[in-house]
C-alpha positions as CSV (number, residue, x, y, z in Angstrom):
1,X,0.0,0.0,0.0
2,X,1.5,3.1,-1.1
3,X,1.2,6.2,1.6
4,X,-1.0,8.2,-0.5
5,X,-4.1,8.3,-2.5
6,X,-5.8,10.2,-5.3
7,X,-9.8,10.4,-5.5
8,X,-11.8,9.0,-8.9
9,X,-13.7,10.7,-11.1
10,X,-17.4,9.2,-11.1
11,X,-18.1,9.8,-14.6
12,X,-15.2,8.1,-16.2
13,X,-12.8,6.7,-13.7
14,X,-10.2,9.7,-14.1
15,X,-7.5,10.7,-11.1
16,X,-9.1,13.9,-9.5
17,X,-6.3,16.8,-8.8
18,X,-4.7,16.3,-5.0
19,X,-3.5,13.5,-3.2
20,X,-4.2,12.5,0.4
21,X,-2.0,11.1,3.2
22,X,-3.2,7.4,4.0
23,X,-3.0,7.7,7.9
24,X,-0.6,5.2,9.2
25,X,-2.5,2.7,12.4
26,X,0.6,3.0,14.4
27,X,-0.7,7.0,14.7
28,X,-4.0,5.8,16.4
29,X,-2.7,6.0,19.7
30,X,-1.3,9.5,19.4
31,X,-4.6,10.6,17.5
32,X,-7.2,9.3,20.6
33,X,-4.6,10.8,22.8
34,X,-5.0,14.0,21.4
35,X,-8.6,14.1,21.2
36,X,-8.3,12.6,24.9
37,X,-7.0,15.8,25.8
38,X,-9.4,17.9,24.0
39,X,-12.4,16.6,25.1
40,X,-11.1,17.4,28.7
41,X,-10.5,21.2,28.2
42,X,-13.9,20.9,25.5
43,X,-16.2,19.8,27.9
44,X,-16.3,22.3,30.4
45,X,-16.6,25.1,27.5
46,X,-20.1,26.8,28.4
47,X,-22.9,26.3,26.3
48,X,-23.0,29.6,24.4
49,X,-18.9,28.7,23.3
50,X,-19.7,25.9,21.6
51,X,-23.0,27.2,19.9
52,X,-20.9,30.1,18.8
53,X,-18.4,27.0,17.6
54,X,-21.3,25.5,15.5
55,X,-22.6,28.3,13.5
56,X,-18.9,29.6,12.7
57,X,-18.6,25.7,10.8
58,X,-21.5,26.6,9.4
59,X,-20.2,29.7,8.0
60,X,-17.4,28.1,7.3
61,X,-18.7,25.8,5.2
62,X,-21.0,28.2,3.2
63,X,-18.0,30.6,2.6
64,X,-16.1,27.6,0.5
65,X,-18.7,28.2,-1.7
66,X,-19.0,26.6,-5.4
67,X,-15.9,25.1,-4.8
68,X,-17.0,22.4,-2.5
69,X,-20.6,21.6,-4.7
70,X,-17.7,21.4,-7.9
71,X,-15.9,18.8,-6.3
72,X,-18.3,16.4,-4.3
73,X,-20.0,16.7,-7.7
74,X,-16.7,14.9,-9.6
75,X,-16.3,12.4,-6.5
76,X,-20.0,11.4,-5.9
77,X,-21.2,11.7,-9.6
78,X,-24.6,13.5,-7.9
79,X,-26.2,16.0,-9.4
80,X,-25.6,19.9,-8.5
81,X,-28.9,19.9,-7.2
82,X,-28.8,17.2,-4.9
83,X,-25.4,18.4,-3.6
84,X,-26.5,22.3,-2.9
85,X,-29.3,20.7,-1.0
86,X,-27.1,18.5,0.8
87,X,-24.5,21.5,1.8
88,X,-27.8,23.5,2.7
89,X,-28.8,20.3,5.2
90,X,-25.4,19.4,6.6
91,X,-25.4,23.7,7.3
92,X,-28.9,23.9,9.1
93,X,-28.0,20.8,11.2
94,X,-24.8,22.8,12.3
95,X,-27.1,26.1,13.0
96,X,-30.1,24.0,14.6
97,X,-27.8,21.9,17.3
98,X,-26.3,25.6,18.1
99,X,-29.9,26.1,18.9
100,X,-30.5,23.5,21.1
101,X,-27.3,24.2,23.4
102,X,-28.6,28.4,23.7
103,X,-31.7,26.4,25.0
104,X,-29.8,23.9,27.4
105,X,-33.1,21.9,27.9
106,X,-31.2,18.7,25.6
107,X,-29.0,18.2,29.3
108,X,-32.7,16.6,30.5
109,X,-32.1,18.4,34.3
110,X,-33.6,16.9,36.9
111,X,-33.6,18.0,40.8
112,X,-35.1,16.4,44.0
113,X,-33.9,19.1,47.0
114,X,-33.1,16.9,49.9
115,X,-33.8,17.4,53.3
116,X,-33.0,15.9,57.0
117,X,-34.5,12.9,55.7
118,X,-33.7,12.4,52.0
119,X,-30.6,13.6,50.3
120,X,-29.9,16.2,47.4
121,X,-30.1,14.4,43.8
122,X,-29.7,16.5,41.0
123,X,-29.0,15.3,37.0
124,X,-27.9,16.3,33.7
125,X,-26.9,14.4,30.4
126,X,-23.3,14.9,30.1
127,X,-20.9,14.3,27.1
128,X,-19.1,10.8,27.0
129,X,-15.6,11.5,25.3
130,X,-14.0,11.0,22.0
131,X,-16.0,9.6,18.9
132,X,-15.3,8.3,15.7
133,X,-17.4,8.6,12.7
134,X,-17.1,7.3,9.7
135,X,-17.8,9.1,6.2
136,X,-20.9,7.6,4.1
137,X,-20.3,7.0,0.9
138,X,-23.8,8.2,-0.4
139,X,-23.7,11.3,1.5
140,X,-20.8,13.3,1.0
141,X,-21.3,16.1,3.0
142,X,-24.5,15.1,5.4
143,X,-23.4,12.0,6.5
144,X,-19.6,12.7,6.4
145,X,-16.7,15.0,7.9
146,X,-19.3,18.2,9.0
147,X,-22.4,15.8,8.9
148,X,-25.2,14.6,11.7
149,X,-22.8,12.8,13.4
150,X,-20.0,15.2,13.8
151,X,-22.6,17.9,14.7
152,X,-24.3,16.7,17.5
153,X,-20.9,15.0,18.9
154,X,-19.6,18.1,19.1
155,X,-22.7,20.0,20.6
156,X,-22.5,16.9,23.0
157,X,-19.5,18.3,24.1
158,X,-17.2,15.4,22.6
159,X,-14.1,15.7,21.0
160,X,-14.3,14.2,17.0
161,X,-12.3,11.9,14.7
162,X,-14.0,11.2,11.4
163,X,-12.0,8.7,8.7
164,X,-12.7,9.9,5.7
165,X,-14.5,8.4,2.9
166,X,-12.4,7.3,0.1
167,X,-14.6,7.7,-2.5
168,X,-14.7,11.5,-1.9
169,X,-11.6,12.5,-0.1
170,X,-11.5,15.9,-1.5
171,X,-14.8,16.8,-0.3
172,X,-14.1,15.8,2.8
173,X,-10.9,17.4,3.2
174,X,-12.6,20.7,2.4
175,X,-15.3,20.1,5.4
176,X,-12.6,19.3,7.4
177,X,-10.5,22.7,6.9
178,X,-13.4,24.5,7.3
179,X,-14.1,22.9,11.2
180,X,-10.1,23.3,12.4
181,X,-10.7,26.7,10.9
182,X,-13.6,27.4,12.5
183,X,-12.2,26.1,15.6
184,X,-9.0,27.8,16.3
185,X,-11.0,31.5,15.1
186,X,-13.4,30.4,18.1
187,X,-11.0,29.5,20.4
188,X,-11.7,25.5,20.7
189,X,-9.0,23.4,22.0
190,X,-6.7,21.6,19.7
191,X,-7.6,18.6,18.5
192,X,-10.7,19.2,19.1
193,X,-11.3,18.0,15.4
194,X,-9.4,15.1,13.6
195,X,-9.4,14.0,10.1
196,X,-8.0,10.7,9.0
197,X,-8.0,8.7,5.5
198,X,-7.4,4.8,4.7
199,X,-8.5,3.2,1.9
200,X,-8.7,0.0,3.6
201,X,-10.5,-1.5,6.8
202,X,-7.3,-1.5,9.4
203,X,-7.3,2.0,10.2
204,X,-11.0,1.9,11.1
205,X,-10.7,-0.9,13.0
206,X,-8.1,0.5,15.1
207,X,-10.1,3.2,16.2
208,X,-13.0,1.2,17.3
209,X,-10.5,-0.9,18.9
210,X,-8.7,2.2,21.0
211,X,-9.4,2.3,24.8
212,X,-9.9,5.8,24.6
213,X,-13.4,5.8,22.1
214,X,-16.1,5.9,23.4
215,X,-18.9,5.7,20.6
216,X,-18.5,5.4,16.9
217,X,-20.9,7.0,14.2
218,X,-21.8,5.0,11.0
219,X,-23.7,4.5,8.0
220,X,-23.0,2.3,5.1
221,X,-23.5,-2.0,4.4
222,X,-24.6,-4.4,7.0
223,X,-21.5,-6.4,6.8
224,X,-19.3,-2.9,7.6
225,X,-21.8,-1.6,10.1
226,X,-21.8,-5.4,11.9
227,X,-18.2,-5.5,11.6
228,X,-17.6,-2.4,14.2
229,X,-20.8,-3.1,16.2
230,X,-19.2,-6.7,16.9
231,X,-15.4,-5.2,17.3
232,X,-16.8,-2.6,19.9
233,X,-19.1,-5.3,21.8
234,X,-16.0,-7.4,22.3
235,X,-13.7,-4.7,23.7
236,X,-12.5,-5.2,27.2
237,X,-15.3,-2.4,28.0
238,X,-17.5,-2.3,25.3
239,X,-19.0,0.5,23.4
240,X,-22.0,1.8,21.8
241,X,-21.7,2.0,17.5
242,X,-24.8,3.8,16.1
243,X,-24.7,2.5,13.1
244,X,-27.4,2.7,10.1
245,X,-27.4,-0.1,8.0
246,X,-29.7,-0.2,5.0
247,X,-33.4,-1.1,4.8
248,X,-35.7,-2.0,2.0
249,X,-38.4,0.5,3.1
250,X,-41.6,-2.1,2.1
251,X,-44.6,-0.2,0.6
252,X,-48.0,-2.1,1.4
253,X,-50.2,-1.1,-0.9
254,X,-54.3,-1.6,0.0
255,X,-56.5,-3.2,-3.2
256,X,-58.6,-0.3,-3.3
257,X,-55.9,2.1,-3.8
258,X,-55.6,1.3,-6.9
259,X,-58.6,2.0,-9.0
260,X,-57.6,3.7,-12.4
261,X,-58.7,6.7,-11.5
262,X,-55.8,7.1,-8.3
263,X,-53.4,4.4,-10.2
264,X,-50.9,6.8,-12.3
265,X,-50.8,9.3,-9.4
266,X,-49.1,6.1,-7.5
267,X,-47.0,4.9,-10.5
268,X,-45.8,8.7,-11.2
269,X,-45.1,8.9,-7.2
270,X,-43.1,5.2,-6.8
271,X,-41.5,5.8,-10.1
272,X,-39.9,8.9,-9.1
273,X,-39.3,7.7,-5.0
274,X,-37.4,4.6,-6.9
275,X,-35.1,6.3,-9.4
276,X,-34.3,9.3,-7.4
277,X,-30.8,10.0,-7.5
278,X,-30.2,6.4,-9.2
279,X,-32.2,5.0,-6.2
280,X,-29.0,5.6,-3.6
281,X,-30.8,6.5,-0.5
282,X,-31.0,4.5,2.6
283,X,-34.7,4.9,2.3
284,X,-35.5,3.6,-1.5
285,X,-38.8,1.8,-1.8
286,X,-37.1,-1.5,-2.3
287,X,-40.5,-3.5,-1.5
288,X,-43.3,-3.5,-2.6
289,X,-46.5,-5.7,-1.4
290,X,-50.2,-6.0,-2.1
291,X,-52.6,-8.6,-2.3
292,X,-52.9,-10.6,-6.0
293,X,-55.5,-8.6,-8.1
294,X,-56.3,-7.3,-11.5
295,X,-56.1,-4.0,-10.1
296,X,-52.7,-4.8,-8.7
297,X,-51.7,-6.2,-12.4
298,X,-52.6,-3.3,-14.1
299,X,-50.7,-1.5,-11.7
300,X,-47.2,-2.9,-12.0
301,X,-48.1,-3.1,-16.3
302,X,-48.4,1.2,-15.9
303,X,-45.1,0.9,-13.6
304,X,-43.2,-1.0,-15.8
305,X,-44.2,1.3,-18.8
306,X,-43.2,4.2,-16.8
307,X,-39.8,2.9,-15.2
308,X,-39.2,1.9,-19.3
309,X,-38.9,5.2,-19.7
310,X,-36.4,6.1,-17.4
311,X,-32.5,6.4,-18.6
312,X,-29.7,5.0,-16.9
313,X,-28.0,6.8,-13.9
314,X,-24.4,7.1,-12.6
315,X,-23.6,5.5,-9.6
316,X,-21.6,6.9,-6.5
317,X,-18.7,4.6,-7.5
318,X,-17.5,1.2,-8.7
319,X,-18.0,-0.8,-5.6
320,X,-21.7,0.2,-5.0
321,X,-22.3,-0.6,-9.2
322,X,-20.8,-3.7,-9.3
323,X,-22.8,-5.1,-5.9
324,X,-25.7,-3.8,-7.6
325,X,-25.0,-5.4,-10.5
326,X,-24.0,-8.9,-8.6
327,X,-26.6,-9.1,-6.1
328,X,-29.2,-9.0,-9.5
329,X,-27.6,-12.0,-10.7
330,X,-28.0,-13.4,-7.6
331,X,-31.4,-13.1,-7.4
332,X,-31.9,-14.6,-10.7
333,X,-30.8,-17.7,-9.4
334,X,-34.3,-18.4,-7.8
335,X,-36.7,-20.0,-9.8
336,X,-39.5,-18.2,-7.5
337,X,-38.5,-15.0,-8.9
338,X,-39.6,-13.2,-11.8
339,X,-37.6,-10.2,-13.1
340,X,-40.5,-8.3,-15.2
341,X,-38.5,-5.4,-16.4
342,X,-35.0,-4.7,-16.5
343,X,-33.4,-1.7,-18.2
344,X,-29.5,-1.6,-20.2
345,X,-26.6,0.7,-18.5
346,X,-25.5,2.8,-20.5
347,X,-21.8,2.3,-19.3
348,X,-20.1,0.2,-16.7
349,X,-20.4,2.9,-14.3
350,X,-24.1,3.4,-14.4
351,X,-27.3,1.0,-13.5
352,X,-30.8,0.9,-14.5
353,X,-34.1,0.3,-12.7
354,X,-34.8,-3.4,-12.2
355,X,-38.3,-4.2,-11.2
356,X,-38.9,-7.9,-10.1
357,X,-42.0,-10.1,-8.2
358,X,-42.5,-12.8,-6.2
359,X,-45.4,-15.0,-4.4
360,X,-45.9,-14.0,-0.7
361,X,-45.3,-17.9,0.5
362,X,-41.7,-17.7,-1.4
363,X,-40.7,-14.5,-0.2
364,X,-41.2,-16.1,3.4
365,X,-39.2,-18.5,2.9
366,X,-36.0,-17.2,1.3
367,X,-34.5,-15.0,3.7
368,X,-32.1,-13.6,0.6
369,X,-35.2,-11.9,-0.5
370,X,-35.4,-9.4,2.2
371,X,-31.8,-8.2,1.9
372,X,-31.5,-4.5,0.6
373,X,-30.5,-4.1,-2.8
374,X,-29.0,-0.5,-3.3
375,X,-30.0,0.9,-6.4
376,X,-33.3,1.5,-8.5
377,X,-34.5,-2.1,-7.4
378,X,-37.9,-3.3,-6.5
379,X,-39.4,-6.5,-6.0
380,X,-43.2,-6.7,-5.9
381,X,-44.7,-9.4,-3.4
382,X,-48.1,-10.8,-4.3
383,X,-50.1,-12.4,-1.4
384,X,-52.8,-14.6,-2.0
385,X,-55.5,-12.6,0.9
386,X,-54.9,-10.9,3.5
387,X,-53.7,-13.4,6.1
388,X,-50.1,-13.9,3.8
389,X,-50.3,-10.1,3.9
390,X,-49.9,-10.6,7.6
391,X,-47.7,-13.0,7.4
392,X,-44.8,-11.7,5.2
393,X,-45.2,-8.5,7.4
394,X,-44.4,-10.8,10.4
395,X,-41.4,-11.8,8.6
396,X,-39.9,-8.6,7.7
397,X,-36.8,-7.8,9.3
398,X,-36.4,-4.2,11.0
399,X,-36.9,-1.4,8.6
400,X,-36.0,2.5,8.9
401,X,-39.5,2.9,7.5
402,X,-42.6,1.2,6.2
403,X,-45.4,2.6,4.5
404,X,-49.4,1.9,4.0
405,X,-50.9,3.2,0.8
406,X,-54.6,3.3,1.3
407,X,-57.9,5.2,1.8
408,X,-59.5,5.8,4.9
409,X,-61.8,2.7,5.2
410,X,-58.9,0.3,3.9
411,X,-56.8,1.4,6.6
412,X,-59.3,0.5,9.4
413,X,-59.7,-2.6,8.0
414,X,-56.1,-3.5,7.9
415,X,-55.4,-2.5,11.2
416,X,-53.8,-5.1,12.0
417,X,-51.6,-5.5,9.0
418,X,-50.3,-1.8,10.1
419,X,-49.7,-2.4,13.7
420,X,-47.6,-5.6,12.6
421,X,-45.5,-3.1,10.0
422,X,-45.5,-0.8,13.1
423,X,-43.5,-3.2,14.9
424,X,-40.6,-3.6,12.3
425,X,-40.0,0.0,11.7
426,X,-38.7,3.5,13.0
427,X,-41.0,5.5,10.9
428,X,-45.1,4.6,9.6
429,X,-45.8,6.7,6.8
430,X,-49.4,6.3,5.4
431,X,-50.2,7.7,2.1
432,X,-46.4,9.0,0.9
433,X,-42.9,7.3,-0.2
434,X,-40.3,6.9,2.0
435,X,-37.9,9.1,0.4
436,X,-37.3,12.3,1.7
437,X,-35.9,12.6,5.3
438,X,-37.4,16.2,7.0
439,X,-34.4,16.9,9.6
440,X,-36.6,18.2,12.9
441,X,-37.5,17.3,16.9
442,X,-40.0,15.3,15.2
443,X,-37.9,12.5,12.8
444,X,-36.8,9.1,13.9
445,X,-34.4,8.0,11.0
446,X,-33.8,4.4,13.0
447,X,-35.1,1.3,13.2
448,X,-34.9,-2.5,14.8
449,X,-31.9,-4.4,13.8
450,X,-30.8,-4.8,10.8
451,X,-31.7,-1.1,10.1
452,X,-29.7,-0.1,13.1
453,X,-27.5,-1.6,15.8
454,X,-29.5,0.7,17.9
455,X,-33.1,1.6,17.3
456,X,-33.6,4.7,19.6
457,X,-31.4,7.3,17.9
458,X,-30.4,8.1,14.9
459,X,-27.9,10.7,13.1
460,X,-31.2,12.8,11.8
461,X,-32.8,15.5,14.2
462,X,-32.3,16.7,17.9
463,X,-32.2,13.4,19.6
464,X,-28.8,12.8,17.5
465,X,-26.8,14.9,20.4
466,X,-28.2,11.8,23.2
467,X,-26.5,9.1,21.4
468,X,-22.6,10.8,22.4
469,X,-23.7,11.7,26.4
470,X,-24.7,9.9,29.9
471,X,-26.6,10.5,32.5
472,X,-24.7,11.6,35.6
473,X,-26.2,12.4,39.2
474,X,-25.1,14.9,41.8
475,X,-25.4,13.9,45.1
476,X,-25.3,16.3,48.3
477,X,-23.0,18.5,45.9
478,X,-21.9,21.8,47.3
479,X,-23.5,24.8,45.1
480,X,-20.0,25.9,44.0
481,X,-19.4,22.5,42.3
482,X,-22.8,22.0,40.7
483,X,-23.5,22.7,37.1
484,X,-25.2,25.7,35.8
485,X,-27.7,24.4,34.7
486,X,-28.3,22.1,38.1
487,X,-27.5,24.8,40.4
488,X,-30.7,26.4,43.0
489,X,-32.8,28.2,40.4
490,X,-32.6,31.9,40.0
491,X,-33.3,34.3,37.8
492,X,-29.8,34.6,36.1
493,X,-29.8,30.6,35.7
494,X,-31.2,28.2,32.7
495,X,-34.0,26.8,34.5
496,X,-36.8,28.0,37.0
497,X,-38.6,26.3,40.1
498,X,-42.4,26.2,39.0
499,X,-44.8,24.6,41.0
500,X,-42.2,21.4,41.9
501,X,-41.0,21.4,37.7
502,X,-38.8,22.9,35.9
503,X,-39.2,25.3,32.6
504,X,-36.2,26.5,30.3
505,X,-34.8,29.4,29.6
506,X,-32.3,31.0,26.7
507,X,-28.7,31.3,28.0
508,X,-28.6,34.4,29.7
């Protein structure tokens, strides 16, 4: 392995300008020592520091301007659409966790006065140390160096080390500039921020490894998300990995639904959720099921018609093509399954939608079936009634979402089908596609396992920041030694006495 490394050009395979230093393992310890030290000094920084911290990156960022959408366009082959509405999500991420530390309410304070006969217990959430995070490689700037994961770690109050993505280096390295920058203008401590490439697996696998981390960040395949979740369980004190996996999203869709009149709103709708962006989202409708009908024949006749019609799209790089590509011909290895359309690629680099079906009973029992195939892929499950509806809902593994298409009287009478896909998923949409992730207080981007190693936080929204901190009780604590936030409420403090609770206040 040579000690540095270029980035590829999605379109045609070309060497990017700029070469990046492969960080060598026997650095790791020096690197989680550093951030060791940060974190100390980095923790005790007030509130309004680190929000003022935040929104500078977020400046930062912006001020990079066409430059960085230029270049994660060449690296991730995406569209400069996509990408300016990526740089606009990873930026209002940065500006809404600066929010919630002006608020303070995210450190959950809780206070029970003692007394001769009780003692004095008071609570906050409090940061947990150094965390690795690990660049996605359909998310360049959103789910990588300045992304969910590096935002709320850092409005935790945890120091950050984020191994690059090779796939786009360059944009990366850009983000990463932009946060030491906006750092050292701030006044954070050094180190603070850490930025390390590999092209390979040891690197990563040392930092999990390291005594000194003490969560890890990712999102990516099953078999890389399993592999850290399994290296940071068997530590000799293990630690939480947050990682997002993949899902297939299933779309039930209710026999009524379907009537011509409502049919090419729903064919216009999946066609567009599936192909989006070559169908590289976490949350593609990979799944589709419905009970047998004519209505549900002439539906997947208009879907195929319209998918037809749809050209061939470049893929984020070679790896993810060629799995997409092999995991097809895997799939056409079962007799029970019936690929009804299939499109050409225009190139080796690119892929076209692939629509297949299968019988309910056969989908049960091939476990292959339910794995996630990233790309514009979609296999339809006909059931026979409503009962092997049920039942290939029961055998769904856990999903980041699952959708019910229906009208209003359909979806009482498959109540039961929707509280079994309520069970297998992080979010129930009814009447919508699964694409599109709204970043608020109010999105759960999780799931059960395999989704996510961990189903009650995810990288999207305000309950990101709880994933990187622990609860830690004050006992009989002297006033001077207390928290802010934790200290007896008065006016000049975060949170007020009312009535026996406790209301929030800005920062003062």
């Amino acid at each position: 392995m040579g000690t540095h490394y270029q980035a590829v050009k999605a379109a045609d395979g070309s060497l990017l300008p700029g070469e990046f230093l492969i960080t060598p393992v026997s650095e790791v310890n020096v690197i989680l020592e550093r951030a060791q030290k940060a974190f100390w000094v980095y923790q005790k920084i007030s509130q309004e520091q680190r929000a003022v911290f935040l929104l500078r990156i977020a400046e930062e960022i912006e001020a990079i301007g066409s430059a960085l959408i230029e270049r994660s366009m060449a690296e991730a082959g995406l569209p400069e659409a996509r990408m300016r509405a990526e740089r606009l999500r990873t930026v209002n991420q940065l500006k809404n966790f600066s929010r919630i530390l002006h608020v303070g309410e995210w450190q959950e304070p809780s206070i029970n006065t003692g007394n001769s006969e009780r003692p004095d217990l008071r609570k906050r959430l409090e940061p947990i140390g150094p965390v690795v995070v690990f660049g996605a490689s359909n998310f360049p700037l959103a789910y990588s160096a300045g992304g969910g994961d590096t935002a709320s770690a850092l409005a935790a109050g945890c120091s950050v080390i984020v191994k690059a993505h090779p796939a786009h280096p360059g944009t990366s390295e850009m983000v990463a500039e932009a946060i030491i920058k906006a750092a050292k203008v701030t006044g954070m401590p050094e180190h603070i921020y850490q930025h390390v490439h590999d092209t390979g697996f040891e690197l990563g696998q040392a930092l999990v490894k390291h005594p000194l981390t003490t969560a890890v960040g990712f999102t990516g395949s099953l078999t890389g998300g399993r592999a850290l979740f399994d290296i940071a369980s068997n530590r000799k004190h293990p630690i939480p990995v947050y990682a997002e996996m993949g899902s297939t999203n299933p779309i039930v869709i209710l026999p009524n639904v379907l009537k011509e009149e409502r049919r090419t709103f729903w064919v216009d709708q999946f066609k567009q959720s599936l192909t989006l962006n070559c169908g590289q989202f976490c949350t593609n409708p990979g799944l589709m099921i419905a009970i047998d009908s004519k209505e549900i024949q002439f539906f997947m006749n208009d879907f195929e018609s319209a998918i037809s019609k749809e050209s061939s799209q470049l893929m984020l790089h070679d790896g993810i093509t060629k799995a997409y590509q092999e995991h097809k011909v895997r799939l056409k290895e079962y007799t029970t399954v019936e690929f009804y359309y299939e499109g050409e690629a225009k190139d080796a680099r690119s892929a076209s939608p692939a629509l297949a079906r299968v019988g309910g009973k056969a989908f049960i029992e091939n476990p292959h079936l339910h794995e996630e195939v990233f790309g514009p892929y979609s296999l339809m499950v006909l059931c026979e009634d409503k009962e092997e509806l049920e039942a290939v809902l029961h055998a769904l593994q856990g999903q980041l979402t699952g959708t019910i298409v229906g009208g209003e009287k359909e979806l009482n009478d498959y109540q039961k089908s929707i509280e079994i896909l309520k069970s297998k998923v992080g979010r129930l949409i009814f009447n919508g596609v699964p694409t599109g992730v709204s970043v608020n207080g109010s999105m759960h981007h999780g799931g059960p396992y395999p989704a996510t190693t961990n189903a009650y936080f995810s990288a999207v929204g305000d309950d990101a920041i709880k994933r990187f901190v622990r609860p830690v009780t004050y006992q009989n604590c002297p006033q001077d030694h207390l928290p802010a936030i934790l200290k007896d409420p008065n006016p000049n403090n975060w949170c007020r006495r009312i009535n026996g609770s406790y209301t929030f206040d800005a920062v003062q």
